[in-house]
Jmol script that loads the backbone (N, CA, C; Angstrom):
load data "model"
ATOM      1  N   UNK A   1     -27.872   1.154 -11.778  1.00  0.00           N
ATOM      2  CA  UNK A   1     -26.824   0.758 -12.689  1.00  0.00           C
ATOM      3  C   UNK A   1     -25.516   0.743 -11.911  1.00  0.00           C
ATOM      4  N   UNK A   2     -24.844  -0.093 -11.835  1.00  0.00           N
ATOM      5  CA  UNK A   2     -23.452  -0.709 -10.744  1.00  0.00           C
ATOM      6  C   UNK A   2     -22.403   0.240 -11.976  1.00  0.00           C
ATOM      7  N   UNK A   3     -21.182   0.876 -11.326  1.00  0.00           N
ATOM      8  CA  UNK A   3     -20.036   1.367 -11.875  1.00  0.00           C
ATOM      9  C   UNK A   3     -19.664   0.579 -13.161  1.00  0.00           C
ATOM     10  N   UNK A   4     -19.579  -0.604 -12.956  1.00  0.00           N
ATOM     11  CA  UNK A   4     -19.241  -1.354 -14.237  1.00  0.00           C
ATOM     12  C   UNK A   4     -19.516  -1.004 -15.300  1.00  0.00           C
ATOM     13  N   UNK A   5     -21.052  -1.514 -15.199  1.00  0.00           N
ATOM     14  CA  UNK A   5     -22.111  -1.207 -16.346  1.00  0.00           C
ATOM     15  C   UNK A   5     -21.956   0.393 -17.106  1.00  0.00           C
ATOM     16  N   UNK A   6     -21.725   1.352 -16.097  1.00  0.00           N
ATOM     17  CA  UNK A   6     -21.595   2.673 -16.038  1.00  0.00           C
ATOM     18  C   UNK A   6     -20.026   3.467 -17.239  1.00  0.00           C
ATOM     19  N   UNK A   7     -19.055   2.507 -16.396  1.00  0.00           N
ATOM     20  CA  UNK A   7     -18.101   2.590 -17.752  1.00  0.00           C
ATOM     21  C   UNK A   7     -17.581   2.173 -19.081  1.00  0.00           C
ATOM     22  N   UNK A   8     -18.616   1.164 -19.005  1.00  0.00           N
ATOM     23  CA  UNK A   8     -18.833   0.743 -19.807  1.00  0.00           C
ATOM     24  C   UNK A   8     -19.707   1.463 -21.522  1.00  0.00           C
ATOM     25  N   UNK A   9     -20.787   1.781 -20.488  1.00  0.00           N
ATOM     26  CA  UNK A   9     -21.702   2.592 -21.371  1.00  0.00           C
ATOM     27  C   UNK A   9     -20.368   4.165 -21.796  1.00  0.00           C
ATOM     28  N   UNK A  10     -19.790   4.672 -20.821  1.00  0.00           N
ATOM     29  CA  UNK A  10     -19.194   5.328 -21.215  1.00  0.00           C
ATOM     30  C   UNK A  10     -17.702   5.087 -22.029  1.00  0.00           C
ATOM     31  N   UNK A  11     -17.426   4.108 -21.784  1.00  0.00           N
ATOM     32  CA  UNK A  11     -16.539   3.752 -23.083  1.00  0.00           C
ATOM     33  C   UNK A  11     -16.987   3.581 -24.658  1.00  0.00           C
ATOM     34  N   UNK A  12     -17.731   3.202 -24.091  1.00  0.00           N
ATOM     35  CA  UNK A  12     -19.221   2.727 -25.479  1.00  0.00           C
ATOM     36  C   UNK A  12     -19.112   3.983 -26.232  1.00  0.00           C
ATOM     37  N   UNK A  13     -19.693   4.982 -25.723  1.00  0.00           N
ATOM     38  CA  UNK A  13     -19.958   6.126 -26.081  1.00  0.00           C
ATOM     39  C   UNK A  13     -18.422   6.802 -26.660  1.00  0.00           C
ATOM     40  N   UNK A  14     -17.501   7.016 -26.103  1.00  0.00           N
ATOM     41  CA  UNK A  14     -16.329   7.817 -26.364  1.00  0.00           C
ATOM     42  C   UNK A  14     -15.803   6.787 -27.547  1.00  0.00           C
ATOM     43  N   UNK A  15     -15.756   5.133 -27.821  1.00  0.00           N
ATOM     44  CA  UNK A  15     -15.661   4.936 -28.531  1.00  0.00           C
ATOM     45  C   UNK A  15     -16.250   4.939 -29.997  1.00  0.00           C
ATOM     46  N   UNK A  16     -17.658   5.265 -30.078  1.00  0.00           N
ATOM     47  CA  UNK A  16     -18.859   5.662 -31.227  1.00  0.00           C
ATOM     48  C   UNK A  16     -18.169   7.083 -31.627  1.00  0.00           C
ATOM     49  N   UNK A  17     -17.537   7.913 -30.717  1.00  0.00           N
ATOM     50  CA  UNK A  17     -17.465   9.195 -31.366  1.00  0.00           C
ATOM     51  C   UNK A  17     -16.515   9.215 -31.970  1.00  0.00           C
ATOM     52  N   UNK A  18     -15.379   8.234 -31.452  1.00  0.00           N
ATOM     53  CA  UNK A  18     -13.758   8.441 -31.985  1.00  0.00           C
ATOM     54  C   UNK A  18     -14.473   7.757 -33.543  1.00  0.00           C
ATOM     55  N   UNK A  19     -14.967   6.973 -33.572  1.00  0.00           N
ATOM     56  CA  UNK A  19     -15.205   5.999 -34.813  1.00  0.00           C
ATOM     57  C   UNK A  19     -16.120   6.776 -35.759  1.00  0.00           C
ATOM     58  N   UNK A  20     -16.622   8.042 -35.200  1.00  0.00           N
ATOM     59  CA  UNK A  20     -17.619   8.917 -36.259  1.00  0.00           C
ATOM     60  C   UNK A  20     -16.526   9.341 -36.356  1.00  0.00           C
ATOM     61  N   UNK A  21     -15.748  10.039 -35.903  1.00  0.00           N
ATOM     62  CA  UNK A  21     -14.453  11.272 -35.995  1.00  0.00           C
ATOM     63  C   UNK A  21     -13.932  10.723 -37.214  1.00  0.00           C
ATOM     64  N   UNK A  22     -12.612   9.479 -36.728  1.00  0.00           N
ATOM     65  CA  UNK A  22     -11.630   8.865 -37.935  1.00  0.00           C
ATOM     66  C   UNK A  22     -12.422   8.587 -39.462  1.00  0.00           C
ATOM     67  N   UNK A  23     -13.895   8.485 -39.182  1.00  0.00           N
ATOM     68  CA  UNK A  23     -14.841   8.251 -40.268  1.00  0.00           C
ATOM     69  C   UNK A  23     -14.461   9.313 -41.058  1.00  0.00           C
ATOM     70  N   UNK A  24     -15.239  10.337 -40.694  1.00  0.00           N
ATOM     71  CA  UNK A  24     -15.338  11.837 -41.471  1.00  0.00           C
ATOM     72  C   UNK A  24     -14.085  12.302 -41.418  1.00  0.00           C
ATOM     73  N   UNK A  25     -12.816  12.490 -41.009  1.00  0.00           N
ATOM     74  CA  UNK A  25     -11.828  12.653 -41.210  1.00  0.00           C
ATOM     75  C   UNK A  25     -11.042  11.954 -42.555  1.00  0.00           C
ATOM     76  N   UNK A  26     -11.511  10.756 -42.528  1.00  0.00           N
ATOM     77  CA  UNK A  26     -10.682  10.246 -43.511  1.00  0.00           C
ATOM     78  C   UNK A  26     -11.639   9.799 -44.776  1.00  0.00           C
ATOM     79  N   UNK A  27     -12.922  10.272 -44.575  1.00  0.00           N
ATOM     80  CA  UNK A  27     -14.112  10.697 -46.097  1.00  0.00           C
ATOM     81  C   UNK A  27     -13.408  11.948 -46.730  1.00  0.00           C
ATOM     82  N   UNK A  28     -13.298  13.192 -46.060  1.00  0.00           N
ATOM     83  CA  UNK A  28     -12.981  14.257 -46.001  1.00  0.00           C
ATOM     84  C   UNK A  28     -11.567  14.246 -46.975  1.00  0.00           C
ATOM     85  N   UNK A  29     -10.314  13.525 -46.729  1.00  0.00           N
ATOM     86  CA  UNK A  29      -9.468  13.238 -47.032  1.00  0.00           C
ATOM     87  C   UNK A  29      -9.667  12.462 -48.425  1.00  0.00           C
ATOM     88  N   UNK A  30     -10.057  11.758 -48.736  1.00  0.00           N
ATOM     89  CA  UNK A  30     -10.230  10.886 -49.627  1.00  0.00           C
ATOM     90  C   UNK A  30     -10.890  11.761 -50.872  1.00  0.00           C
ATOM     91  N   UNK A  31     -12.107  12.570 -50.206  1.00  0.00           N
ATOM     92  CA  UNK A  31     -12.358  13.499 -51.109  1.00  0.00           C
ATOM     93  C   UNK A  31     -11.366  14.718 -51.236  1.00  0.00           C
ATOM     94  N   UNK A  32     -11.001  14.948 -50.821  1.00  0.00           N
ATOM     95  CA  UNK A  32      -9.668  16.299 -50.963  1.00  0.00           C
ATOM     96  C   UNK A  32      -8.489  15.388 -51.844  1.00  0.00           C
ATOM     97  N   UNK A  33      -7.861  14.546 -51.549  1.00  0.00           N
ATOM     98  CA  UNK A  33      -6.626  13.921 -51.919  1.00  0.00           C
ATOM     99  C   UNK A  33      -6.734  13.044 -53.307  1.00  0.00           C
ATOM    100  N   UNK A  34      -8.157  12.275 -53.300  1.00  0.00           N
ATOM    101  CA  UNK A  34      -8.433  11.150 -54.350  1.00  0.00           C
ATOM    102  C   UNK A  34      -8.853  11.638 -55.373  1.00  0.00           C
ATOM    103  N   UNK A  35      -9.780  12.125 -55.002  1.00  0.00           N
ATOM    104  CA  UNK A  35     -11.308  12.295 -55.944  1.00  0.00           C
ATOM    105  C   UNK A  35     -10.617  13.637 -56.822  1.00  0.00           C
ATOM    106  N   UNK A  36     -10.457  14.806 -55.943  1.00  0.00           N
ATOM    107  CA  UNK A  36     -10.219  16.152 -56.659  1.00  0.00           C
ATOM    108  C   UNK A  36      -9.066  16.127 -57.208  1.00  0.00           C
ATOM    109  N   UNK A  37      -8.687  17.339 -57.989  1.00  0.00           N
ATOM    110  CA  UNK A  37      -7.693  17.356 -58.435  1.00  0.00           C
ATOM    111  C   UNK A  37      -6.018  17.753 -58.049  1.00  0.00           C
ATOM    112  N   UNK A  38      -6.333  17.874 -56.503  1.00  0.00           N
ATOM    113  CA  UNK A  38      -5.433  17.550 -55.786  1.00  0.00           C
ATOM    114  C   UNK A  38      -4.251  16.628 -55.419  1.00  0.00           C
ATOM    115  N   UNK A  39      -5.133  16.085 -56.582  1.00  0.00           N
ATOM    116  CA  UNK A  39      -4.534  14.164 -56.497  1.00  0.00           C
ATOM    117  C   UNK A  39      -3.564  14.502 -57.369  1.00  0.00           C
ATOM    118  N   UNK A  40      -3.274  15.156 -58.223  1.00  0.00           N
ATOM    119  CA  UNK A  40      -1.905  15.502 -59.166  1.00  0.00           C
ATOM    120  C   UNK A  40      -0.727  15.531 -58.581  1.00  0.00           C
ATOM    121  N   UNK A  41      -0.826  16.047 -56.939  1.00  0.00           N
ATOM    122  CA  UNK A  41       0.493  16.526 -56.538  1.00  0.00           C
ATOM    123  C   UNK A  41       0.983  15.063 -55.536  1.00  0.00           C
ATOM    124  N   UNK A  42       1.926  14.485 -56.120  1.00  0.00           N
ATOM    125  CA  UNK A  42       2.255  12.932 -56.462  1.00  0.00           C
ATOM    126  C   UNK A  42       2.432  12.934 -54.779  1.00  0.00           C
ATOM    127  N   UNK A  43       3.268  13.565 -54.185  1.00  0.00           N
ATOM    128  CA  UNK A  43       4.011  13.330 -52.576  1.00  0.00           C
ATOM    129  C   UNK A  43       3.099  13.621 -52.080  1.00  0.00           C
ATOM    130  N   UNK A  44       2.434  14.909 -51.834  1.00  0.00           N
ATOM    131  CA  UNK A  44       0.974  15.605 -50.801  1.00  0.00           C
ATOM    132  C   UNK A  44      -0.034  14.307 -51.035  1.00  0.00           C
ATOM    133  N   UNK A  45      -0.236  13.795 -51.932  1.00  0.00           N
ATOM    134  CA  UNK A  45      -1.502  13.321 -52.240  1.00  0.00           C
ATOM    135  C   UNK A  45      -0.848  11.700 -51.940  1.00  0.00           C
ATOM    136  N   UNK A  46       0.144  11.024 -52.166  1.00  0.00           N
ATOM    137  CA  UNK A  46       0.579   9.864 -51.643  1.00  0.00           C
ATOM    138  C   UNK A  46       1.134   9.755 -49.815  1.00  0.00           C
ATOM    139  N   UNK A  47       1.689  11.021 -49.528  1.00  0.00           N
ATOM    140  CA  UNK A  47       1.454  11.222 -47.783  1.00  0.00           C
ATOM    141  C   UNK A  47       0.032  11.348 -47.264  1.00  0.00           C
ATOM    142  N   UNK A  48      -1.114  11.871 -47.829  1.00  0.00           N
ATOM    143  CA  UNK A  48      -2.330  11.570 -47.057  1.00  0.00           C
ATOM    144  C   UNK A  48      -2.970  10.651 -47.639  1.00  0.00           C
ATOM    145  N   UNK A  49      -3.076   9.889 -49.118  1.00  0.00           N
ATOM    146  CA  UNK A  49      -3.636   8.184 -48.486  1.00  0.00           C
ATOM    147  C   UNK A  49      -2.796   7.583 -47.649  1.00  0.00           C
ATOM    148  N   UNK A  50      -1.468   7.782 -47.558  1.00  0.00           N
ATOM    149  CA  UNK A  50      -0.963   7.064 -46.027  1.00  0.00           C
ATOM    150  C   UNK A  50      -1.860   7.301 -44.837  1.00  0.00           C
ATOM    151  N   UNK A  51      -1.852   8.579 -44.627  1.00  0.00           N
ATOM    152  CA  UNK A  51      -2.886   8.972 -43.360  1.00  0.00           C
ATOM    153  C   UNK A  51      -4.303   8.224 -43.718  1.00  0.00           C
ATOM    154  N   UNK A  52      -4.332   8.566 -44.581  1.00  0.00           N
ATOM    155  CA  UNK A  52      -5.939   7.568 -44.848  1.00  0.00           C
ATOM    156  C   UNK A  52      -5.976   6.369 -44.475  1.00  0.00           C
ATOM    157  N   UNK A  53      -4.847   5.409 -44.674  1.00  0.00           N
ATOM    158  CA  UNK A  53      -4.974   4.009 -44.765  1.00  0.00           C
ATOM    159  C   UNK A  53      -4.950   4.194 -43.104  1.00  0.00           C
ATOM    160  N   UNK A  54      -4.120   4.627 -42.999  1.00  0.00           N
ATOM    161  CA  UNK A  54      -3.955   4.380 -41.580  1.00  0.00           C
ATOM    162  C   UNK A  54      -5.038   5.065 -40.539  1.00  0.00           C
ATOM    163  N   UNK A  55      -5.580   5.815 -40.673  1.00  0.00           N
ATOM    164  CA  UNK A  55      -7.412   6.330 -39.662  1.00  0.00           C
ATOM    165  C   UNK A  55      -8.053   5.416 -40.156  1.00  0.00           C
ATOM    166  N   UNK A  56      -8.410   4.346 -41.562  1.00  0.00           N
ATOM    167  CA  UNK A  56      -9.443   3.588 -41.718  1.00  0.00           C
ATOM    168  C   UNK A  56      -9.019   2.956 -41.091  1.00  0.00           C
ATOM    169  N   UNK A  57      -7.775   2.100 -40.997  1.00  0.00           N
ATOM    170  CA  UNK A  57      -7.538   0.523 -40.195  1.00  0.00           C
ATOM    171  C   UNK A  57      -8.000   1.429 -38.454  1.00  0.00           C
ATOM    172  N   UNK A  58      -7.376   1.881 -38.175  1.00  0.00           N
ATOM    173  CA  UNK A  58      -7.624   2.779 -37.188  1.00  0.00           C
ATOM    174  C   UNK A  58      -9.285   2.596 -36.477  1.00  0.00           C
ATOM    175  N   UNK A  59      -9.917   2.979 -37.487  1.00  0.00           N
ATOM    176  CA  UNK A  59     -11.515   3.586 -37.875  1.00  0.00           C
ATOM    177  C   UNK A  59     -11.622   1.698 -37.447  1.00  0.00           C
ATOM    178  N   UNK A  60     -11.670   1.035 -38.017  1.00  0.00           N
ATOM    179  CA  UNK A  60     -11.839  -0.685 -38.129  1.00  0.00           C
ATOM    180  C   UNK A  60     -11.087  -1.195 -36.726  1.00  0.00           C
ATOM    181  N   UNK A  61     -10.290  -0.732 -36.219  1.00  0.00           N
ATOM    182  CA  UNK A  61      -9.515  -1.328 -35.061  1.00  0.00           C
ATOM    183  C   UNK A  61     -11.064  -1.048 -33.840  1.00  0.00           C
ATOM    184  N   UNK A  62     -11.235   0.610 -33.546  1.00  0.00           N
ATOM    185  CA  UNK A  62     -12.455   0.848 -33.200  1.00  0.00           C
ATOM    186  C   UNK A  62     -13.459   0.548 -32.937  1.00  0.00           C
ATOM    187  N   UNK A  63     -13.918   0.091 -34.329  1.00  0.00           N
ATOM    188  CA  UNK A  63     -15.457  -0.602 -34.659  1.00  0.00           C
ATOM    189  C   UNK A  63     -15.275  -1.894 -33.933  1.00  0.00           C
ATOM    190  N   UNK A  64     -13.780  -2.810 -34.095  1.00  0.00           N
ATOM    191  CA  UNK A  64     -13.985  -4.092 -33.579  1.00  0.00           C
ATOM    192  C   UNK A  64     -14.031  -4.312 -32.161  1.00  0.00           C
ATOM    193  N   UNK A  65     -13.473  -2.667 -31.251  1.00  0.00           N
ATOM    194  CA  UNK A  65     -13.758  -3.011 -29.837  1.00  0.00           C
ATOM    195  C   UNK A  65     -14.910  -2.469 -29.512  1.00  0.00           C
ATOM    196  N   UNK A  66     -15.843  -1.679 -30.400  1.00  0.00           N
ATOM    197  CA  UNK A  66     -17.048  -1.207 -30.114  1.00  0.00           C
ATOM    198  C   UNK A  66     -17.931  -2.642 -30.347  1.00  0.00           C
ATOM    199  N   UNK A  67     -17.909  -3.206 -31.052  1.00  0.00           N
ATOM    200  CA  UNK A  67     -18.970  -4.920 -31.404  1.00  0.00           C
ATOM    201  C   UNK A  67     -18.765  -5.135 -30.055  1.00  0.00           C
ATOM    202  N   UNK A  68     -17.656  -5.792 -29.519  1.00  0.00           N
ATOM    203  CA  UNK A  68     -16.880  -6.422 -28.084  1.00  0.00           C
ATOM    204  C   UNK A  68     -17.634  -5.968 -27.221  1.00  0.00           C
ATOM    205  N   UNK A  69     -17.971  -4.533 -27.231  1.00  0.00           N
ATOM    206  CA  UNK A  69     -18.992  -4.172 -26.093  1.00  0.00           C
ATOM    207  C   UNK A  69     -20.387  -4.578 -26.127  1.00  0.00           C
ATOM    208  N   UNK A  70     -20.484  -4.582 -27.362  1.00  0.00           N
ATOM    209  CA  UNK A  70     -21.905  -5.152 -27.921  1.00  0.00           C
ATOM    210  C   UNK A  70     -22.134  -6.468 -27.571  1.00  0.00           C
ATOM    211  N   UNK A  71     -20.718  -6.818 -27.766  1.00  0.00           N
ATOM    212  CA  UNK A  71     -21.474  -8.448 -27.411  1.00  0.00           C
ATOM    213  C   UNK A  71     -21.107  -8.564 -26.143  1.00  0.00           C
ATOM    214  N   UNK A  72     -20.482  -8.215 -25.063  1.00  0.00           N
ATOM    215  CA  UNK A  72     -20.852  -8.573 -23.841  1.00  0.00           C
ATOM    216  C   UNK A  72     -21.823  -7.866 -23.209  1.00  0.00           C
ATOM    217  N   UNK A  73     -22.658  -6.644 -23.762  1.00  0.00           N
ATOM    218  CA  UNK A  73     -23.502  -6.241 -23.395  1.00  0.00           C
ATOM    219  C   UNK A  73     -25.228  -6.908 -23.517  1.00  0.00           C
ATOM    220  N   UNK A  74     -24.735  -7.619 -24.478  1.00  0.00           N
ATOM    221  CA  UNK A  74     -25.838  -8.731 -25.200  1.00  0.00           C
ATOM    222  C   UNK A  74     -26.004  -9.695 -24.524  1.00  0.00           C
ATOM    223  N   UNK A  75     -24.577 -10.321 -24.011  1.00  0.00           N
ATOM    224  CA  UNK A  75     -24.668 -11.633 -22.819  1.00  0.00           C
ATOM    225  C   UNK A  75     -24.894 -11.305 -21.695  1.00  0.00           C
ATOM    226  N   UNK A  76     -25.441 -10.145 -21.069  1.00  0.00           N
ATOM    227  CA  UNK A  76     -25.791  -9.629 -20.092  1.00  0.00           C
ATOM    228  C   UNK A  76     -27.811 -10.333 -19.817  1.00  0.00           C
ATOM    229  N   UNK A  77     -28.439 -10.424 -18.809  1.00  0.00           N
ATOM    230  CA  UNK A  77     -29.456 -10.425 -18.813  1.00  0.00           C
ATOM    231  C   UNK A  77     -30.523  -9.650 -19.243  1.00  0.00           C
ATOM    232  N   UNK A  78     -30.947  -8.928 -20.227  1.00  0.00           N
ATOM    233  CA  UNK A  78     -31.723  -8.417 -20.446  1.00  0.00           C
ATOM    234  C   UNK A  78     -33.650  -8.447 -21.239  1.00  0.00           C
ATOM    235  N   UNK A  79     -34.103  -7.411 -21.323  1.00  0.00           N
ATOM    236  CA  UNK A  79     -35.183  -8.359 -22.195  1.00  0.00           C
ATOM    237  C   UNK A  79     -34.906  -8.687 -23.749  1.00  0.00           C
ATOM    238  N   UNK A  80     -35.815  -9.483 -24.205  1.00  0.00           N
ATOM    239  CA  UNK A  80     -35.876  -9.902 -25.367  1.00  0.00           C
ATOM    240  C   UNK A  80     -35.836  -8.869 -26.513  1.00  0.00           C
ATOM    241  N   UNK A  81     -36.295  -7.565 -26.676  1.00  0.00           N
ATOM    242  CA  UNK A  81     -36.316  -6.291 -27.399  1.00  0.00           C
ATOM    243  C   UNK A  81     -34.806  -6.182 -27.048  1.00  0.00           C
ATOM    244  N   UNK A  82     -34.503  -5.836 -25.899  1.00  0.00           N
ATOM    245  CA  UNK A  82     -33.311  -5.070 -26.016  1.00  0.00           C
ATOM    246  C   UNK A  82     -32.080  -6.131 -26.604  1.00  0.00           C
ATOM    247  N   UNK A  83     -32.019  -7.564 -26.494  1.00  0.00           N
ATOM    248  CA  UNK A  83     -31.046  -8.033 -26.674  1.00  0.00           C
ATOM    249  C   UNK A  83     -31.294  -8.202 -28.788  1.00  0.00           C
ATOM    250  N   UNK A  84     -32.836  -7.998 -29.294  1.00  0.00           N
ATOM    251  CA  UNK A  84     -32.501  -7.824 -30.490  1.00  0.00           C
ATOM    252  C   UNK A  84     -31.922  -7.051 -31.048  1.00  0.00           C
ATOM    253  N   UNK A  85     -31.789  -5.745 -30.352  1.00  0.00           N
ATOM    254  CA  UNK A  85     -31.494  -4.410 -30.619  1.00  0.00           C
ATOM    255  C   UNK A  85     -30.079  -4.628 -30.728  1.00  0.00           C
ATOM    256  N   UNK A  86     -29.670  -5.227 -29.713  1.00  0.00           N
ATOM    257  CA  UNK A  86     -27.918  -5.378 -29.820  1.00  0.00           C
ATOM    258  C   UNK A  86     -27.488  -6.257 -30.886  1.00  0.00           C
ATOM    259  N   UNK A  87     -28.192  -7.512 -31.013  1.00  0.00           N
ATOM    260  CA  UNK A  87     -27.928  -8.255 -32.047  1.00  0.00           C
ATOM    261  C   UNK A  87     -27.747  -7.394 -33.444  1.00  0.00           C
ATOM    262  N   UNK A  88     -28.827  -6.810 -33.651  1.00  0.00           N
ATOM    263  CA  UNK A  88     -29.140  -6.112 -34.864  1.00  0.00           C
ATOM    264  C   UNK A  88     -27.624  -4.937 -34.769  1.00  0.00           C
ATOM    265  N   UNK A  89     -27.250  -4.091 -33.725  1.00  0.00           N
ATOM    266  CA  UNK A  89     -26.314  -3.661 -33.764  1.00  0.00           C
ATOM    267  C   UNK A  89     -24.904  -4.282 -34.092  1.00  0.00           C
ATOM    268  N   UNK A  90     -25.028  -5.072 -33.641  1.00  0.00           N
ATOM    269  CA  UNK A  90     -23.808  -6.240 -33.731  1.00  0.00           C
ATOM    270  C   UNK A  90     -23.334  -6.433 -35.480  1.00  0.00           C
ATOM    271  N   UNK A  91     -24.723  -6.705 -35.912  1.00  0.00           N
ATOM    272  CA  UNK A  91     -24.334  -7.227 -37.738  1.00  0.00           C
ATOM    273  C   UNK A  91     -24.316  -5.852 -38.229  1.00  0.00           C
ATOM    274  N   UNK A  92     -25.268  -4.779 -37.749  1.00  0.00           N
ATOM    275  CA  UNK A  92     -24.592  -3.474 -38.582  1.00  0.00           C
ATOM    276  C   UNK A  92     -22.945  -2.898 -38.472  1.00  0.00           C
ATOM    277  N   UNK A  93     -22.304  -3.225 -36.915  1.00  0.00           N
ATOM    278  CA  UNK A  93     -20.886  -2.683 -37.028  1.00  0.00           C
ATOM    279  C   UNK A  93     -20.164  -3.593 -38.033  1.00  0.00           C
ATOM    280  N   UNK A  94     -20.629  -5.189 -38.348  1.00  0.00           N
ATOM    281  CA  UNK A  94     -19.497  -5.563 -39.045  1.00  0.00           C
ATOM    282  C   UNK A  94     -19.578  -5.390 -40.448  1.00  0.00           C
ATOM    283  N   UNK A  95     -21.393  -4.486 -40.760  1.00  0.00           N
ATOM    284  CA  UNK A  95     -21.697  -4.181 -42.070  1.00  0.00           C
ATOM    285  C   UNK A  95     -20.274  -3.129 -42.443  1.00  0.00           C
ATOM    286  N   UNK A  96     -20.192  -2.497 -40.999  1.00  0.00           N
ATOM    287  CA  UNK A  96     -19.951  -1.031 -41.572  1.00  0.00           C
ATOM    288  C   UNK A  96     -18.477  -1.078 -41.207  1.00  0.00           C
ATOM    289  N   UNK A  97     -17.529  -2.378 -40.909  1.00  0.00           N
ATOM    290  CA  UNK A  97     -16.282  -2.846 -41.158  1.00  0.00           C
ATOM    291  C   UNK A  97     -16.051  -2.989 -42.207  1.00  0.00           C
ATOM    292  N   UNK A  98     -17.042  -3.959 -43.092  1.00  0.00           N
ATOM    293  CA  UNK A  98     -16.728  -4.156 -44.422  1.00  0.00           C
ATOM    294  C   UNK A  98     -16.664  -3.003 -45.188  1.00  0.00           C
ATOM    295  N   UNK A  99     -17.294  -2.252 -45.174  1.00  0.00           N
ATOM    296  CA  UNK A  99     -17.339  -0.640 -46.268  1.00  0.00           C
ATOM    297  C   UNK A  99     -16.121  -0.148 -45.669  1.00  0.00           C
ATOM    298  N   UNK A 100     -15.493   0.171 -44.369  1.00  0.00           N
ATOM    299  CA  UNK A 100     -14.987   0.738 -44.596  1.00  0.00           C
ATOM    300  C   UNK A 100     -13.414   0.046 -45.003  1.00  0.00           C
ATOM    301  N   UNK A 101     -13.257  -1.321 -45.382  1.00  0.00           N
ATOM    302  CA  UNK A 101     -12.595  -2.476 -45.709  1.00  0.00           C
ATOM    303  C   UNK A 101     -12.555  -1.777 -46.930  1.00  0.00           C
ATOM    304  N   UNK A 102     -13.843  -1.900 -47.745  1.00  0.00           N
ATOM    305  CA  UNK A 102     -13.774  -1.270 -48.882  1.00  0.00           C
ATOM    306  C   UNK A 102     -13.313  -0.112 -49.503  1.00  0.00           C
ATOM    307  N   UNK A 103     -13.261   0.858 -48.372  1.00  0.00           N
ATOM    308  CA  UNK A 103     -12.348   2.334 -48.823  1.00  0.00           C
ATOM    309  C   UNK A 103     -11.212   1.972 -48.546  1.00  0.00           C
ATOM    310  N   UNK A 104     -10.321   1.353 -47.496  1.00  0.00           N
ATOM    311  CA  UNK A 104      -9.216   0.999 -47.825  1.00  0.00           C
ATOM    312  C   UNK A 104      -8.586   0.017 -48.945  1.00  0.00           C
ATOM    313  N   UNK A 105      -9.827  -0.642 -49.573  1.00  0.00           N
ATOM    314  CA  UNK A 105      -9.179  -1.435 -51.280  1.00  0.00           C
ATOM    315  C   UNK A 105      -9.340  -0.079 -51.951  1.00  0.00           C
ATOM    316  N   UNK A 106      -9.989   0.776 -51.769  1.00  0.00           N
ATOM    317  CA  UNK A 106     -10.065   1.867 -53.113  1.00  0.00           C
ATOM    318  C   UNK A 106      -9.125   2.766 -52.679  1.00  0.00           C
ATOM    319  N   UNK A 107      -8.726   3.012 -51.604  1.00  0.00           N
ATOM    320  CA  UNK A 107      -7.606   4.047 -51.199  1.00  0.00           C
ATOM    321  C   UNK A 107      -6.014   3.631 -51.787  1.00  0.00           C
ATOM    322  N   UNK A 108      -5.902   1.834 -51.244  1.00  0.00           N
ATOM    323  CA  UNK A 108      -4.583   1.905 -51.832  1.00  0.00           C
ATOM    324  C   UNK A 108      -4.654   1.270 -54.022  1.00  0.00           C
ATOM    325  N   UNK A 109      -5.643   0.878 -54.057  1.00  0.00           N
ATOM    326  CA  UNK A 109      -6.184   1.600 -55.371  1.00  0.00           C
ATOM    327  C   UNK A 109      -5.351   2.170 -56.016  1.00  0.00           C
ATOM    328  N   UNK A 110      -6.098   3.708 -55.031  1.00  0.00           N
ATOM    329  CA  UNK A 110      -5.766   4.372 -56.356  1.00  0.00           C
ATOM    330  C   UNK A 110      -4.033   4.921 -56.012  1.00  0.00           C
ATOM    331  N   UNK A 111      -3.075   4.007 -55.464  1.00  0.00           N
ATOM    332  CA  UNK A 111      -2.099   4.213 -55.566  1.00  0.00           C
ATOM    333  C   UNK A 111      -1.256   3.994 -57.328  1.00  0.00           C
ATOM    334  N   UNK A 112      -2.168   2.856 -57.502  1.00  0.00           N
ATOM    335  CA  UNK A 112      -1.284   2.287 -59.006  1.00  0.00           C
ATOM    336  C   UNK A 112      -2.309   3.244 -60.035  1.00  0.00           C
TER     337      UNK A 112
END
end "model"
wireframe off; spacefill off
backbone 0.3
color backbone group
């Protein structure tokens, strides 16, 4: 495996974790701030869906340079298994753009 390939995979990687991190960070939040009754206290609870909005786009900025790797890792020569594997990876990150698209319509939501 040539250096390239090498930091690659390791960007790969440090980027999957930041994108689990901002994930559960801002689930975590959403349930503390939205859901519970925490949500009463108008400023605390309108300063962290700010933070929220902003780790999901965040969380989504992420995901879209994690695909990027995907897909030049895909245009790489490989076998036929492995390049489905990426494909198939490819449509799950932009599955999992859209959901989290979707917590940011329900985050600023539940502003009104």
């Amino acid at each position: 495996m040539d250096s390239v390939e090498h930091f690659s995979l390791t960007t790969f990687t440090n980027t999957t974790k930041m994108v689990c991190t901002c994930s559960s960070i801002s689930i975590f939040l959403i349930v503390m701030f939205i859901i519970s009754p925490l949500s009463k206290y108008f400023i605390t609870s309108s300063v962290m869906k700010l933070i929220t909005i902003a780790l999901l786009f965040y969380t989504i900025y992420l995901n879209i340079q994690q695909t990027e790797y995907l897909r030049k890792a895909s245009q790489l020569n490989m076998s036929m298994d492995v390049n489905n594997q990426l494909s198939i990876n490819i449509i799950c990150s932009y599955v999992f753009t859209l959901f989290i698209g979707l917590l940011i319509i329900f985050v600023t939501k539940s502003f009104f």
